[in-house]
N, C-alpha and C positions, 0 to 999 in steps of 0.2 A: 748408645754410649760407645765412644772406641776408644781404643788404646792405642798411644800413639808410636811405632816403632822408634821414632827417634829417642822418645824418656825411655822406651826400653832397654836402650842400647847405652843411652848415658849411665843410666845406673847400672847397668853390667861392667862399664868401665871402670865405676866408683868403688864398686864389690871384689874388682878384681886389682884395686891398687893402680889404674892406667894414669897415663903421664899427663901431663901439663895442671888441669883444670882441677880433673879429678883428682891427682896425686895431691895437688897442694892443699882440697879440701879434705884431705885424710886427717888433717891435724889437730881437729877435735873431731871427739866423737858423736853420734848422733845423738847421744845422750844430755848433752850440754846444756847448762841451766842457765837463768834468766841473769847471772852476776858475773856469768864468762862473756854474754851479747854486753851487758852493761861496762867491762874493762874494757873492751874495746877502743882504738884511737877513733877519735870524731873528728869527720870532717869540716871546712867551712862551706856551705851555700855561698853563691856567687850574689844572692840577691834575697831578701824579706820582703815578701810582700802581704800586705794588709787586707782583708776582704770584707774588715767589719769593725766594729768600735770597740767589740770585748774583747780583754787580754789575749782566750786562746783563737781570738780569730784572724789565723795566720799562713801564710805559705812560705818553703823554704826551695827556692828553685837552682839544684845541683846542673852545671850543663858539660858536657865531655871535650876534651881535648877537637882542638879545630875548627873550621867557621860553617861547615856542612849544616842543613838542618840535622837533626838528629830524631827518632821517635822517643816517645814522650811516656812516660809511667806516672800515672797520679796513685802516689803513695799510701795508704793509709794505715796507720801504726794501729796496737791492740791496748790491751791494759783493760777490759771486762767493764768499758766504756765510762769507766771512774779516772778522776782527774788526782789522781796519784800516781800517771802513768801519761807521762807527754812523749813526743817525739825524741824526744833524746835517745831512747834508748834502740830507734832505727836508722841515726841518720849514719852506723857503719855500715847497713844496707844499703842505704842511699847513696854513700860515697862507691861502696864495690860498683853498684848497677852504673854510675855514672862512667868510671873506668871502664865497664864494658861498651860504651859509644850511645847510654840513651840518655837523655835528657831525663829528672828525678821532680816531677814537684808533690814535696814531702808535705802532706796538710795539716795541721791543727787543727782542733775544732775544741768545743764545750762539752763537758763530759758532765756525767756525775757529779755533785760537787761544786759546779759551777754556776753563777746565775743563768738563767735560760736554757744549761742544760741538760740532759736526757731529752725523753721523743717529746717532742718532733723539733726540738732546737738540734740536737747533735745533726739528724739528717739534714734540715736546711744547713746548716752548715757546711757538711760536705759538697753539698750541690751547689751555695755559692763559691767554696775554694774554688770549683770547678771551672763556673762563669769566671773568676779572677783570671785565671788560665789565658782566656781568651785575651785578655790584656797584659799578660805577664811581659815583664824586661825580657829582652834577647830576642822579640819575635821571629825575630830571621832565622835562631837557630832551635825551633819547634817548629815539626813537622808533626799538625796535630791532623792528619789524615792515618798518620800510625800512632794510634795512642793506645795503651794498656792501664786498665784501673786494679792494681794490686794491694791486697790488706791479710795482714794476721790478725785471728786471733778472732777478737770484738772488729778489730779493723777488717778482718776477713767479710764479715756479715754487711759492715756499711758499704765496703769495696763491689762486694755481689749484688747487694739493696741499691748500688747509686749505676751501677750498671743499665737497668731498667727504670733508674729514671733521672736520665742524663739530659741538661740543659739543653734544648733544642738549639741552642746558638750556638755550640761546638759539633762535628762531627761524633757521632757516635763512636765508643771505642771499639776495637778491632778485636779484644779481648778482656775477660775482667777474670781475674786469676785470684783466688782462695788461698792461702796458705793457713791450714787447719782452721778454717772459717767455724762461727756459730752462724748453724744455719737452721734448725729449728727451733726457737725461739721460747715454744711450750715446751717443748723437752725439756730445754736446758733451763728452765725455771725452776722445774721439779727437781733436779737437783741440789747436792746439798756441797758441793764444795765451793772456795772463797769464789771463784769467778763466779759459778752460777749463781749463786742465791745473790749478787748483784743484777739480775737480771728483771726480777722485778722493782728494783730501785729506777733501772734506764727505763722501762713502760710505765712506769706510776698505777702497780701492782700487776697479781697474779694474772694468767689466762683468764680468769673467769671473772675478774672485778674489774681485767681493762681488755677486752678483748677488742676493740677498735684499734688501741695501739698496736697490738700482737699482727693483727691483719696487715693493718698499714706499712707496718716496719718487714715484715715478712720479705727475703730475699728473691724468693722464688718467682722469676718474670710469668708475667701474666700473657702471654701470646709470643707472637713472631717475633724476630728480631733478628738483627744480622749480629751482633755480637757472639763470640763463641766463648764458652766459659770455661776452664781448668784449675783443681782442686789439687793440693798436694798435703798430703797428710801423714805423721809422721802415727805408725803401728802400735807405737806403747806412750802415747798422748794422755797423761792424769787431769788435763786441765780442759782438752775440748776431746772428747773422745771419737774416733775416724769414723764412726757410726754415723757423724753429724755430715759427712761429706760424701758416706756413701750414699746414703738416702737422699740426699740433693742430687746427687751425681743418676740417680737412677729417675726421679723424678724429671729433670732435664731432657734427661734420652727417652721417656716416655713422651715429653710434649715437644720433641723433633728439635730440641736444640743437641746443638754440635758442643761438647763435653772431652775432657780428659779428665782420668782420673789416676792419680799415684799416691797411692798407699806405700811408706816408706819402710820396712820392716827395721825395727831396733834404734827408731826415731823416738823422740819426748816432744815438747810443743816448742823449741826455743831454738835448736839445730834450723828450723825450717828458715830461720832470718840471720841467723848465723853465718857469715861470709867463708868462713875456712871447716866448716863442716860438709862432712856429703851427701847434704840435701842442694847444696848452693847451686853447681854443674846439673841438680837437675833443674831447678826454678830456672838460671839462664838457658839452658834447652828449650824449656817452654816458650820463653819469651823470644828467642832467635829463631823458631821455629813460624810465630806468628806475625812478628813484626819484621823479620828481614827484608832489606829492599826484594 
């Protein structure tokens, strides 16, 4: 597992009050709850695109200033994989990352809740947003040779899950990036707060009555791969505890994949997609770090 000098050095800039990136995200704290991401102003997508018949199956494709290809972020939002919890409340991420120069395609998919979904409709899901991709408006301006699969939260898990099993008809992503992922599955069943105990609602029950789904859905790639993964997680997280990212994080560097990981000290779960908090300078570090021309 390494650490990466450059998030080291961002977040010394953050901690220390530094100019530009960092200064401006000083302005909430890392504390910031899910009703300060939700006031936030919303952007417009350039384009909706459709991957399926059902209401949530959808994509919302943000593209940056200019006619350059751009590299590419498949988005995926959290909410403990219950459809009381859509995209809305990430497309202020979507629009900062877009003003950073990458192209955004923000995914919908069927949740909890919904006909068809939980496992294994939500995962096909993501995988066909994926395939849509490949056909998205603007082609010219995705450069899907740099692509990034980013997700919080529930979206953290499907993000890491669709990593290792990425439509063969697209290039593989370059990166697939965690923001306070659920990444053990059985852990977080066993527990008792509002996320978890929807956790056996998305497998169609416990570890021990649906242990196929638990397997299947399971993040953790099963051999080689050129993708490298990066986890950020915020120290005093009540909703996915950073325990779920260090043990992913350790599990990776035992089976010889390339890993980062940042443990945010005096962070909650919701700063991490927060655009003006100081986890944001670190997540774009990560991403400028692996996708830069």
């Amino acid at each position: 597992m390494r650490k990466s000098v450059l998030l080291a050095g961002l977040w010394a800039a953050v901690c220390l009050g530094g100019a530009g990136a960092a200064a401006e995200a000083e302005r909430v704290p890392g504390s910031v709850g899910f009703s300060a991401v939700a006031a936030l102003p919303v952007p417009s997508p350039v384009a909706t695109v459709r991957y399926g018949p059902a209401e949530p199956q959808f994509a919302e494709l943000y593209l940056p200033a200019g006619s350059a290809p751009a590299p590419v972020l498949v988005l995926v939002h959290g909410g403990c994989w219950l459809n009381a919890y859509g995209l809305d409340h990430i497309r202020p991420l979507a629009g900062a990352l877009t003003a950073e120069g990458y192209a955004v395609w923000s995914v919908e998919y069927r949740r909890v809740g919904d006909a068809g979904g939980g496992w294994p409709g939500t995962g096909e899901d993501v995988q066909a947003a994926v395939v849509a991709l490949g056909n998205a408006p603007f082609a010219a301006r995705l450069d899907l040779q740099r692509t990034a699969v980013v997700g919080h939260s529930a979206g953290g898990h499907l993000a890491l899950w669709l990593a290792s099993h990425w439509p063969k008809a697209l290039p593989a992503p370059t990166l697939a990036l965690g923001l306070a992922p659920i990444t053990d599955l059985p852990a977080y069943a066993a527990g008792d707060n509002s996320c978890e105990v929807a956790t056996p609602q998305f497998l169609g029950g416990l570890p021990e009555t649906a242990p196929a789904a638990y397997g299947a859905a399971d993040p953790l790639p099963q051999g080689p791969g050129e993708t490298a993964f990066a986890l950020i997680h915020g120290a005093d997280d009540p909703i996915v505890a950073p325990g779920q990212s260090e043990a992913f994080a350790q599990a990776l560097g035992r089976a010889g994949r390339a890993v980062t990981l940042e443990i945010l000290p005096a962070h909650g779960h919701f700063a991490l997609i927060h655009p003006h908090s100081p986890a944001y300078p670190v997540l774009t570090g990560v991403l400028a770090e692996v996708l830069a021309p």
